[in-house]
KOLMI-246671 format. One line per 2 residues: number of its first residue (from 0); their letters; for each residue x, z, y of C-alpha. Coordinates in steps of 0.05 Angstrom, whole numbers, plus 5000, padded with zeros to 4 digits. Layout:
NUM = A = X Z Y | ...
This chain:
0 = XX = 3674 1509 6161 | 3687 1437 6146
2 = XX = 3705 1415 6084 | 3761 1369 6072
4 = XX = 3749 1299 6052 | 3783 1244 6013
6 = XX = 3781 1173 5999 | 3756 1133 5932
8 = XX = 3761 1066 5919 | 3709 1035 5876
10 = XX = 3734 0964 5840 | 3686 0919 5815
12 = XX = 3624 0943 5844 | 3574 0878 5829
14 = XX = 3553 0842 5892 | 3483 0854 5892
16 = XX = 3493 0928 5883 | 3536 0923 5946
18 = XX = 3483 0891 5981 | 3430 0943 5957
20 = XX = 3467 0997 5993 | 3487 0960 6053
22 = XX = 3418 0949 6063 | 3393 1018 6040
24 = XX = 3437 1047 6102 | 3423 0996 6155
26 = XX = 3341 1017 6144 | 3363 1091 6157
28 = XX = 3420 1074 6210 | 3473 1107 6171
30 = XX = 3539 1078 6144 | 3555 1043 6087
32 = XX = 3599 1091 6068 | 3556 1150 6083
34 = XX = 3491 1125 6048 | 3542 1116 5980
36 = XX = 3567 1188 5988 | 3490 1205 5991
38 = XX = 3472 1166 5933 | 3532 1190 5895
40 = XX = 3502 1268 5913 | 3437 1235 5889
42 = XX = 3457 1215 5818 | 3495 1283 5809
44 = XX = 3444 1319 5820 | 3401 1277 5778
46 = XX = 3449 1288 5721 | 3453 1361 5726
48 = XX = 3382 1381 5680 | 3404 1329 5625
50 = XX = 3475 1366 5619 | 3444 1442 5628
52 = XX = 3398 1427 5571 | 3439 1396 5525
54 = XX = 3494 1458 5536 | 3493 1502 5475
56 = XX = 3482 1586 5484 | 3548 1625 5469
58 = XX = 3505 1643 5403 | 3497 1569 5385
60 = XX = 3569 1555 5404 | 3593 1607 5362
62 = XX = 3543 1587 5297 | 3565 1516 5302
64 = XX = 3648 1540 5310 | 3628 1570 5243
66 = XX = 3592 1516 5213 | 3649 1469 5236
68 = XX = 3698 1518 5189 | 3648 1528 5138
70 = XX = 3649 1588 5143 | 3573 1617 5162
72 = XX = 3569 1671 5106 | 3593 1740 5113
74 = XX = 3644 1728 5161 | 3594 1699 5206
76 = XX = 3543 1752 5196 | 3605 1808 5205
78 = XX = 3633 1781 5274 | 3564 1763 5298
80 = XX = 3547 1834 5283 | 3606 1862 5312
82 = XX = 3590 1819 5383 | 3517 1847 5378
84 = XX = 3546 1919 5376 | 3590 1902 5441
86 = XX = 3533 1879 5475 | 3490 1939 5453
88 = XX = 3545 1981 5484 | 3541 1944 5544
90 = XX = 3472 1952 5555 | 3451 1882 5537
92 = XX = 3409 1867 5483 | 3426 1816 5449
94 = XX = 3396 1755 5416 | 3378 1742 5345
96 = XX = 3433 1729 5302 | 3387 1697 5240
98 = XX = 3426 1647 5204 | 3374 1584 5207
């Protein structure tokens, strides 16, 4: 199954940058435009550890909604409590809810 394509214009794109990649896909016989989709996979890809890592767990997310409020007394320790005892429930153990 093919997947359906569209166009992008890029403005601006500095001269020598242009030339990079027209040379980049005359060395592998490929087309300008082809080589820039590839190097636009490229620095996706690329991208992709630096944003998984710097994602926050649901646990964090939660903690630091709380924080945000100040509110990570009881009523943090209550609701976290309450999401461990879904989870327990479920059959998933869940995570330490230590307020650090």
């Amino acid at each position: 199954m093919e997947m359906p394509t569209v166009d992008m214009l890029i403005r601006d794109i500095p001269e020598p940058l242009k030339r990079e990649i027209e040379l980049a896909a005359r060395e592998v016989g490929q087309s300008v435009s082809d080589k820039a989709i590839g190097l636009l996979r490229k620095g996706i890809v690329a991208e992709r550890p630096a944003r998984e890592e710097s994602s926050l767990s649901a646990w964090a997310a939660i903690r630091s909604a709380f924080v945000s409020e100040s509110a990570i007394g009881d009523e943090y320790a209550e609701i976290m409590e309450k999401i461990e005892a879904e989870r327990w429930r479920d059959g998933h153990p869940a995570t330490s809810t230590a307020l650090t």
